[in-house]
C-alpha positions as CSV (number, residue, x, y, z in Angstrom):
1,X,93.8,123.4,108.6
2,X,90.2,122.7,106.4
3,X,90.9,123.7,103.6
4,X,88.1,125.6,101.4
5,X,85.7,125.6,104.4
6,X,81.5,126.7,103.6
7,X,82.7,130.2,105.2
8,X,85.4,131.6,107.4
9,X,84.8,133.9,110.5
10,X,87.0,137.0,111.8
11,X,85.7,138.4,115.2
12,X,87.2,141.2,116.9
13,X,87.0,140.4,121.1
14,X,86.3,143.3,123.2
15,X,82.2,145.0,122.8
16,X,81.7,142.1,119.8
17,X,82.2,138.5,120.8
18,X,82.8,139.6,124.6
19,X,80.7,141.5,126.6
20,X,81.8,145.1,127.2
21,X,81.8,144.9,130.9
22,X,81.6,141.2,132.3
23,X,84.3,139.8,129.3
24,X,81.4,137.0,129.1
25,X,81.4,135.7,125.8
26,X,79.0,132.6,127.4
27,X,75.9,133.5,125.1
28,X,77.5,132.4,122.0
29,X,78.9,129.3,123.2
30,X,76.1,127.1,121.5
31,X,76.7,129.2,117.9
32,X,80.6,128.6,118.3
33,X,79.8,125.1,119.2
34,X,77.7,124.7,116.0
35,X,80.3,126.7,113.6
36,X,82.6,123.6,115.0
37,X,80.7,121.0,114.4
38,X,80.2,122.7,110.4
39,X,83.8,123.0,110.0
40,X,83.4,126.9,109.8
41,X,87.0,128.0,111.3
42,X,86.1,130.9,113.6
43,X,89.5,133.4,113.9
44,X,90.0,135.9,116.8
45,X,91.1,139.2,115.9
46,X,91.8,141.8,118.6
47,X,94.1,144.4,120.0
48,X,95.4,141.4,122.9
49,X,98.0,140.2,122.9
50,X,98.8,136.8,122.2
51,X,99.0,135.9,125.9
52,X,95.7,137.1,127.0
53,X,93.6,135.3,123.4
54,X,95.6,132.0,123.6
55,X,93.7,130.6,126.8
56,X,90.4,131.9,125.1
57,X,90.8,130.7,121.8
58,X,91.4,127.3,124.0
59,X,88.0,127.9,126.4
60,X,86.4,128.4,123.2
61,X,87.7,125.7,121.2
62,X,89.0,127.6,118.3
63,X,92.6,126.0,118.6
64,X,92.5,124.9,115.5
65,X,92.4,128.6,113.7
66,X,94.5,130.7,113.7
67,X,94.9,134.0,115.6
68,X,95.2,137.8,114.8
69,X,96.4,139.7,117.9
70,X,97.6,143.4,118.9
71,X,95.3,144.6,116.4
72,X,96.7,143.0,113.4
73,X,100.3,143.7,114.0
74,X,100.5,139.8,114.9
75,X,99.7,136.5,114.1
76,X,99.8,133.2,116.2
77,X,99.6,130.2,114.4
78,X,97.0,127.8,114.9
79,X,97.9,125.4,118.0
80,X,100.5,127.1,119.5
81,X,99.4,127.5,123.3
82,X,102.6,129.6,124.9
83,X,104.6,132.2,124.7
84,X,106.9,133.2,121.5
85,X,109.4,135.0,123.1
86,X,110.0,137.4,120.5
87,X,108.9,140.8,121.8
88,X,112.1,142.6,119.3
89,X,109.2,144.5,117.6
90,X,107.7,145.7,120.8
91,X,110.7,147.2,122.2
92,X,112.0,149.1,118.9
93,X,108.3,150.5,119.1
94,X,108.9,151.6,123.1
95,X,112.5,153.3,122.3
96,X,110.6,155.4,119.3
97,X,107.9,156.6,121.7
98,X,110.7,157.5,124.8
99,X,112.5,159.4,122.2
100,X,109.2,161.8,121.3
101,X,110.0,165.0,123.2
102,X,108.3,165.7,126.8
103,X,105.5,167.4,125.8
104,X,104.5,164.9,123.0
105,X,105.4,161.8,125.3
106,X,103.6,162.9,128.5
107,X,100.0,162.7,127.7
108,X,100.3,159.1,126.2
109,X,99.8,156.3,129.1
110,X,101.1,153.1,127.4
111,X,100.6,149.7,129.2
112,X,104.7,149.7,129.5
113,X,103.8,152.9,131.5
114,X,101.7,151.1,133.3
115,X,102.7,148.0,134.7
116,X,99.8,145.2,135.7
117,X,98.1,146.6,138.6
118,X,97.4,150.1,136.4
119,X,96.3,148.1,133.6
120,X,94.1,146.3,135.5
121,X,92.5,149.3,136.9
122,X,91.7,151.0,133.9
123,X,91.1,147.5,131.9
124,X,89.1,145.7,134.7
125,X,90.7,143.0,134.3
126,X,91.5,140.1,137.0
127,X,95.4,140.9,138.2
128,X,96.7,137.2,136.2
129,X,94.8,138.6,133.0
130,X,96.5,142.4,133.4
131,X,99.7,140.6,133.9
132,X,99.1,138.8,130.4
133,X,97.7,142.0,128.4
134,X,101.4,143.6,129.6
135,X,102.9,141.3,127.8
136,X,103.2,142.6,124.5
137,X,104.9,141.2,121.6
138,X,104.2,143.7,118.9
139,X,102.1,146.5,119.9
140,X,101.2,149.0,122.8
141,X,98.2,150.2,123.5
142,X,97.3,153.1,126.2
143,X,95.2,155.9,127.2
144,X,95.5,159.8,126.0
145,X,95.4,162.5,128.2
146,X,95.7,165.0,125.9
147,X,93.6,167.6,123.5
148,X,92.9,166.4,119.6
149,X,96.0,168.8,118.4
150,X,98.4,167.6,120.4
151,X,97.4,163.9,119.5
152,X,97.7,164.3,115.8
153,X,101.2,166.1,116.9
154,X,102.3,162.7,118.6
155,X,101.1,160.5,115.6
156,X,102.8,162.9,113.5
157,X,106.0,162.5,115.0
158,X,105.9,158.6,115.6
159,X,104.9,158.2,111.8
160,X,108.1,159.8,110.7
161,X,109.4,156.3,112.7
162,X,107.5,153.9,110.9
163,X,104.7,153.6,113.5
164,X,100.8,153.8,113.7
165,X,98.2,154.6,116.3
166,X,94.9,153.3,115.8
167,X,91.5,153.6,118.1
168,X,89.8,150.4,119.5
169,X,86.9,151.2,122.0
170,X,88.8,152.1,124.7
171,X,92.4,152.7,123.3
172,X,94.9,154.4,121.0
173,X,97.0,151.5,120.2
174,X,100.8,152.2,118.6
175,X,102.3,149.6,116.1
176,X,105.0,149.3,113.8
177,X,101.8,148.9,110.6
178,X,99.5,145.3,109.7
179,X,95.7,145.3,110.5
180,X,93.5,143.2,111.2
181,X,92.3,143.2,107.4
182,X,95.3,142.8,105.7
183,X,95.7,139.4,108.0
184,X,92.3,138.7,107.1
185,X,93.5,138.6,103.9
186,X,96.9,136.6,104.1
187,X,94.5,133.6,106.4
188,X,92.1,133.5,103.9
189,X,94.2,132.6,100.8
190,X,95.9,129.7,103.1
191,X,92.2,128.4,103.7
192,X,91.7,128.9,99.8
193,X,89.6,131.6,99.9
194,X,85.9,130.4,101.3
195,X,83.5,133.4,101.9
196,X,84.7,135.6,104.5
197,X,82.6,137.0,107.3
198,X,83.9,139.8,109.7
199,X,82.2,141.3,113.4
200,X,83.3,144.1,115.2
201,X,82.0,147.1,116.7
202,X,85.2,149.7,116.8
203,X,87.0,151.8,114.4
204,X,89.8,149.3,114.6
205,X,87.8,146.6,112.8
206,X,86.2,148.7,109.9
207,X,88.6,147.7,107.2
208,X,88.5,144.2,108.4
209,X,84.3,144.8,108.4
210,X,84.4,146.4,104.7
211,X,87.2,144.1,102.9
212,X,85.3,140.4,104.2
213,X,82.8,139.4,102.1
214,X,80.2,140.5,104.5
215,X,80.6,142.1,107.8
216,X,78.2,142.7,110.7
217,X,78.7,145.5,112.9
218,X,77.8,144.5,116.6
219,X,76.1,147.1,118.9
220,X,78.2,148.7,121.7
221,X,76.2,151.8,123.2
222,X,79.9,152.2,125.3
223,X,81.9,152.5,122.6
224,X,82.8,155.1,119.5
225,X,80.0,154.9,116.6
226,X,81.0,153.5,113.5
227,X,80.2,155.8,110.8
228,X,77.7,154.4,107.8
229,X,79.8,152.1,105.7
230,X,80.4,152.0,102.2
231,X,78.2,148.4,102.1
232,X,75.6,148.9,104.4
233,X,73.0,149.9,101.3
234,X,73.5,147.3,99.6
235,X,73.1,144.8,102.4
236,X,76.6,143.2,102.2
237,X,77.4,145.2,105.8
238,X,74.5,144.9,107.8
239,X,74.6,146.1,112.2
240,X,72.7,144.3,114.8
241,X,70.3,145.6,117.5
242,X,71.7,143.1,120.3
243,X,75.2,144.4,121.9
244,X,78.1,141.5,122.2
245,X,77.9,137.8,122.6
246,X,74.0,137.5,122.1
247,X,74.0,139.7,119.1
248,X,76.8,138.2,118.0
249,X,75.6,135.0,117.5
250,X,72.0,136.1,116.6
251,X,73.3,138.3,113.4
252,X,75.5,135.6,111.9
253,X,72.8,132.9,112.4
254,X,71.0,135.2,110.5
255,X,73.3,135.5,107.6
256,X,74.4,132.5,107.4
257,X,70.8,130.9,106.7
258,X,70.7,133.6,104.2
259,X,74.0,132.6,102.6
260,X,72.2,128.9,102.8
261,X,75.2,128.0,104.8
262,X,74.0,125.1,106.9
263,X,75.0,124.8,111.0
């Protein structure tokens, strides 16, 4: 691990450094290429698990960083490449939600409900990559069925257990509590603290987007709008006009050069 880098990167995945529908992150692949030749770690965040972002934090040569996956209810350290084992968290999380009564339960389609070949219906996902987004260590994610009342009913209830629900872009994802920002935070202080810079596009990211030192909000016409953010007038959250990969990278050249942070 650098420590003290020039600057240190959080990206969500999903509508921000991948493309919404093709999963391509190819048009940033000269920028990531560039942050690693600065020595400007560049640290996933998502709602995947840690089996689906390990082989792309390999294709994308970001081994070296660590990772923040299920949407901040883990970590994986830098350089580990397989499978932790420990999935205690994830099952104390699937007994809470089987215990909800019927009627709270039964609008809420969790990928344990699932199994791969659903997931990868509703995900789009290739049948190896559904397989690895089941595999959930900390987290589950899923799809609701139901009206706005009976959703806050369900959160209601699984709060009284010590667990969360939080909306990505496509997903209402349950955890046992951690986001994305507070591991922000906690990676940070063991790089020493450099300037932080955080990307996303969903609800999910917008405490990781307003507690960096400057965040950029990627496009995503497919996705819910974030609402105007407390640092967008003074310039220190800025959104670009390019969706995914290509905005992306065309936004943090941006600010970087203004930052006088040199790629």
């Amino acid at each position: 691990m650098t420590h003290n880098p020039p600057a240190l990167i959080f990206t969500d995945l999903d509508g921000t450094l991948l493309d919404h529908d093709t999963y391509s992150w190819s048009p940033a692949r000269p920028m990531l290429e560039k942050l690693s030749a600065a020595g400007i770690p560049v640290v996933l965040a998502s709602s995947k698990t840690g089996a689906e972002m390990m082989p792309l934090r390999a294709d994308m040569g970001l081994t070296s960083a660590p990772l923040i996956c299920e949407n901040g209810a883990g970590v994986i350290a830098a350089g580990v490449t397989g499978d932790t084992g420990d999935r205690e968290a994830y099952w104390r999380l699937r007994a809470a939600l089987d215990a909800l009564p019927s009627d709270l339960r039964a609008p809420f389609e969790g990928f344990g409900d699932m199994g791969a070949a659903r997931i990868a219906e509703v995900t789009g996902l290739a049948p190896d990559a559904a397989e690895a987004a089941a595999t959930r260590a900390f987290s589950e994610p899923g799809l609701w069925r139901g009206d706005t009342d009976g959703r806050d009913a369900f959160l209601a209830a699984l709060s009284a257990e010590g667990i969360q629900g939080r909306h990505g872009g496509r997903f209402l994802t349950l955890s046992h509590g951690g986001t994305k920002a507070d591991r922000m935070a906690e990676i940070a202080a063991e790089y020493g603290n450099p300037t932080t810079i955080a990307l996303g596009d969903a609800p999910n990211d917008r405490e990781m987007l307003e507690k960096a030192d400057h965040g950029i909000v990627i496009a995503n016409p497919h996705g819910i709008a974030l609402p105007d953010l407390p640092g967008e007038a003074s310039g220190r959250i800025r959104r670009s006009r390019v969706p995914g990969p290509a905005g992306w990278s065309m936004d943090l050249t941006a600010l970087l050069s203004e930052l006088g942070i040199a790629i």
